[in-house]
C-alpha positions in Angstrom: 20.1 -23.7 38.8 18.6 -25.7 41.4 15.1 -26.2 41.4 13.2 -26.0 44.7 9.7 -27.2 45.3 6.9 -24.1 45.3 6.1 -25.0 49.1 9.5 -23.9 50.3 10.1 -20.1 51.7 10.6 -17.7 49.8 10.5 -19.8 46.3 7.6 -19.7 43.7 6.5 -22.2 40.8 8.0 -21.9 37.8 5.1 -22.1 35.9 1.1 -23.3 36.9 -0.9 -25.8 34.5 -4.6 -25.1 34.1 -7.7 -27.4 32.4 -9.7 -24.5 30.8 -12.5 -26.8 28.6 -14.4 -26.4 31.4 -14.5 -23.4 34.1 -15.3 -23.6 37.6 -16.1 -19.8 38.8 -15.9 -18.7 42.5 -19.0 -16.2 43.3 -19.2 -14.6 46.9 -22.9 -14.2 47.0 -24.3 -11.8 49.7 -26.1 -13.4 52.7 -29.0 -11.4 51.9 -29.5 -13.2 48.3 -28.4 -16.7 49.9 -31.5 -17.8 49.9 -32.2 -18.0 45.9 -29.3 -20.3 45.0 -29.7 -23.6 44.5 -27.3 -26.7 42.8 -28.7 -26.9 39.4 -29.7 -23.3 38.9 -28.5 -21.6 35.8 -26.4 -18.6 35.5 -24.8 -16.2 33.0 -21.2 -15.5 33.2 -21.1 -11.9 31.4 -17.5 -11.0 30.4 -18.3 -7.0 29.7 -14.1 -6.5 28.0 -14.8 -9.1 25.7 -18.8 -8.3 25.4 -19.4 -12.0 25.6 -22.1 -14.0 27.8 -21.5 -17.8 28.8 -23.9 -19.9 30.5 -22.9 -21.7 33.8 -24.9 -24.3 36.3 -24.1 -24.1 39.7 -22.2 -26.9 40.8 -22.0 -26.5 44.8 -22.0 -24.2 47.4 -19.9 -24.1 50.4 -22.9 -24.6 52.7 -21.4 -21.7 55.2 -21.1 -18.5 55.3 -17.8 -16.5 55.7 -18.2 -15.3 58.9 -16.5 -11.8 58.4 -17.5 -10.9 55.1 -21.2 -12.7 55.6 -21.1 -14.3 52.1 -21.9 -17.9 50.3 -19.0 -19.4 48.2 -20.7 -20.5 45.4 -19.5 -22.5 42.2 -20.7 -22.4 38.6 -19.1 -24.4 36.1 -19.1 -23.0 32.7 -18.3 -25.2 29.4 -15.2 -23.1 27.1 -14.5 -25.0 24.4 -13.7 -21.9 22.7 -11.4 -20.6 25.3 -13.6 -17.4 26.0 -13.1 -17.8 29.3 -9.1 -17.3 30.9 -7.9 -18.3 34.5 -8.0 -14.6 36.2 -10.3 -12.8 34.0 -13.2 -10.7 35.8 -16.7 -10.9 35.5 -20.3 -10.7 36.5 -22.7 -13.7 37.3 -25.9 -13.4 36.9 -28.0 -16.3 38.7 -31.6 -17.2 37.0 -33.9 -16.7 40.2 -36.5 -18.6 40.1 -39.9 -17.2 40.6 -40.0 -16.7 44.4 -43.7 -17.6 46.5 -46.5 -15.8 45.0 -47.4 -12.2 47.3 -50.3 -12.6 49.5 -52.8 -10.1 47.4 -55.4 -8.3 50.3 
């Protein structure tokens, strides 16, 4: 059978390669929370199926916001040395806010 490239019409790969020692995870944070992330800041990646936490550091951010859904693409890379983590698997993140200014006490 022939084999066509995966960019041609109609056609798909016939199979996908994925580096999984390290994860790099894809978070839509709301515009309202934008504010609190920052490169550097940690995060928990909490896999509630498997009941397992991983930490994470947040790599980058796509510096804009997606104009319909008014969200910040954010990326946390996660070490998995022992394969916890799988390409497609769902998630939460939980970022560790820092403490925010102090209230103004009247």
């Amino acid at each position: 059978m022939l084999v066509a490239p995966a960019t041609a019409p109609g056609t798909r790969g016939l199979f996908t390669v994925a580096q999984t020692d390290t994860v790099r995870i894809m978070v839509s944070v709301p515009q309202a929370e934008v504010a609190w992330i920052r490169q550097g800041q940690r995060a928990d990646i909490v896999l509630p199926d498997a009941g397992r936490t991983v930490k994470g550091v947040v790599m980058r951010t796509s510096n804009s916001l997606d104009a319909e859904a008014r969200t910040l693409t954010v990326e946390v890379d996660a070490p998995n040395r022992q394969a916890v983590l799988l390409p497609g698997m769902y998630g939460e993140v939980h970022f560790h806010l820092g403490g925010g200014p102090t209230p103004v006490r009247v």
